[in-house]
C-alpha positions as CSV (number, residue, x, y, z in Angstrom):
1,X,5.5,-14.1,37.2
2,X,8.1,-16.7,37.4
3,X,10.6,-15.1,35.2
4,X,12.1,-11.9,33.4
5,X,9.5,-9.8,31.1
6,X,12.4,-8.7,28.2
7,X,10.2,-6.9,25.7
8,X,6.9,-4.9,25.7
9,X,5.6,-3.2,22.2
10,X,2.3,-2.5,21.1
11,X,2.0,-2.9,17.3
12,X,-0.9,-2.6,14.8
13,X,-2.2,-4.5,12.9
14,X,-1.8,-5.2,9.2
15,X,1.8,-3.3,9.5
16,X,5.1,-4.9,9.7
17,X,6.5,-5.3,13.1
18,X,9.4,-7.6,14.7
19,X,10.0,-7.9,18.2
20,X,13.0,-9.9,19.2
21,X,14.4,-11.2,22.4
22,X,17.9,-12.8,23.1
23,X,19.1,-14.9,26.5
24,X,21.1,-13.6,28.3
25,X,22.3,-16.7,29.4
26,X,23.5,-18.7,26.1
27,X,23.0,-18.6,22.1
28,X,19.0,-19.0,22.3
29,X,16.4,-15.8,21.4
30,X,13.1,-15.7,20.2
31,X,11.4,-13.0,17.6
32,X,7.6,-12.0,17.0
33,X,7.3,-11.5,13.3
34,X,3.9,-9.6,12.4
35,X,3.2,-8.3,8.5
36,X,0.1,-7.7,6.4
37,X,-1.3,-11.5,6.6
38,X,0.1,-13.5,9.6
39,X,1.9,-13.1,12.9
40,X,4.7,-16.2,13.7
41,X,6.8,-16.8,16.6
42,X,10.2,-18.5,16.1
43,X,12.8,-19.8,18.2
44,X,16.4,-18.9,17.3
45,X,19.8,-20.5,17.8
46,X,22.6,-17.7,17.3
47,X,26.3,-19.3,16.2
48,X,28.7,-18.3,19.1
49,X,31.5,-17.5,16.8
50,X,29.6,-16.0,13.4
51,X,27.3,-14.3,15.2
52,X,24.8,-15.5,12.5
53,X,21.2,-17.1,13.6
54,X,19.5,-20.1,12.6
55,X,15.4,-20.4,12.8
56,X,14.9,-23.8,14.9
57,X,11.1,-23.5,14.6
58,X,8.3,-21.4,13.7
59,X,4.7,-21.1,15.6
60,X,1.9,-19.6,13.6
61,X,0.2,-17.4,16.1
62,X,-2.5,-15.3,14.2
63,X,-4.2,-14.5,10.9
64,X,-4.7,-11.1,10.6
65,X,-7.9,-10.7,8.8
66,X,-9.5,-13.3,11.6
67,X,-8.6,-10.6,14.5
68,X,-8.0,-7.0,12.7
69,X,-12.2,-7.1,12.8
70,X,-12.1,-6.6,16.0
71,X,-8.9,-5.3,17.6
72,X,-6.8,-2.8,15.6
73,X,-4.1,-3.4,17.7
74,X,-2.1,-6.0,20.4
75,X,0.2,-5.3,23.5
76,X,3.2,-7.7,22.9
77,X,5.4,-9.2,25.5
78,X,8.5,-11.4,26.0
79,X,8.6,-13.5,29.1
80,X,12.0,-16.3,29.8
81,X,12.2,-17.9,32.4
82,X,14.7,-17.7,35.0
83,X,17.0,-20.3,33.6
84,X,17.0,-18.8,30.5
85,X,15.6,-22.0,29.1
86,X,11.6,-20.9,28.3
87,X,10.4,-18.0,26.3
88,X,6.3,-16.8,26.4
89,X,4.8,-14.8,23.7
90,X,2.5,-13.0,25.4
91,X,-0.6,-11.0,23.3
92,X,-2.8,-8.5,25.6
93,X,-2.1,-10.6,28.7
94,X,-2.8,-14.3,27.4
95,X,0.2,-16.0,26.7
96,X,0.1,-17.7,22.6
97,X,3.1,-19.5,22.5
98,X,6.1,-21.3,24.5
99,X,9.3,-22.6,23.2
100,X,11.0,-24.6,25.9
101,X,14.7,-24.9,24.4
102,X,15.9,-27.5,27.1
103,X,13.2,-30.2,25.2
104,X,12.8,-28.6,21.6
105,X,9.8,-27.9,22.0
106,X,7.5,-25.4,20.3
107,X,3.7,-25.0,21.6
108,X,1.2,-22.7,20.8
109,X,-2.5,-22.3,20.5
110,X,-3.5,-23.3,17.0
111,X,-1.4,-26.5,17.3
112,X,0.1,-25.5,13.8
113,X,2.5,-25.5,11.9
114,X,2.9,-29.7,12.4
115,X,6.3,-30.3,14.5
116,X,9.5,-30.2,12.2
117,X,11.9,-33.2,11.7
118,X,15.3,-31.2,13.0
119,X,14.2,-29.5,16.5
120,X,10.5,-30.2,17.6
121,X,10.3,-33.1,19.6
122,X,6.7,-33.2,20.9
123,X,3.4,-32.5,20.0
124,X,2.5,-28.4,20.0
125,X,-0.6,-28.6,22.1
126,X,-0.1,-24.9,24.9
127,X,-1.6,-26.4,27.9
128,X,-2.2,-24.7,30.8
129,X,0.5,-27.0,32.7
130,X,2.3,-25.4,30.4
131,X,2.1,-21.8,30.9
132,X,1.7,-22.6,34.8
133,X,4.9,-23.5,35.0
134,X,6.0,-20.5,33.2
135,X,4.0,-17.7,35.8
């Protein structure tokens, strides 16, 4: 792994569960967000002075009917990088999602939601180039 593993949780599904991760290294974090419908991964900008955070973007990561079938519950981890720049959402040792704060870019799987007109700059397509670069 090419980078710092900053959460590990196992949560089941169909109950409520957040996960969140914050650099160490500036005002970025990331949070898992996981209820009785949908899972989403969002990138966070927290205000040096206020404290308060700000969602840049959001990644829809799962439907829960679509998996609770078969799995009644997921291993979650947090990967950055080592610059502090990158965070992974990792889900029972495939990694989902990237958000790559140097480019505003949010990636995942599913490709969805579309790419929002403040922050995401690129297309969402997770590509193994991707996730290479992060492991």
């Amino acid at each position: 792994m090419n980078g710092y593993l900053m959460q590990q949780q196992t949560i089941i599904l169909g109950k409520d569960a957040f996960v969140e991760s914050l650099s160490l290294e500036n005002n970025y974090g990331v949070a898992f967000e996981s209820n009785d419908e949908t899972g989403y991964f969002y990138a966070i900008e927290i205000d040096n002075k206020t404290k308060e955070q700000r969602i840049l973007d959001a990644l829809h990561i799962y439907e829960i009917e679509e998996i609770s079938k078969e799995k009644k519950q997921i291993d979650i981890k947090i990967i950055w990088t080592k610059d502090w720049l990158k965070a992974a959402l990792i889900l029972d040792d495939e990694c989902h999602a990237i958000f790559d704060f140097e480019k505003h870019g949010g990636y995942n799987i599913n490709e969805f939601p579309p790419p929002n007109s403040f922050w995401t700059k690129e297309e969402r397509k997770l590509t193994d180039e991707l996730i290479q670069q992060l492991f």
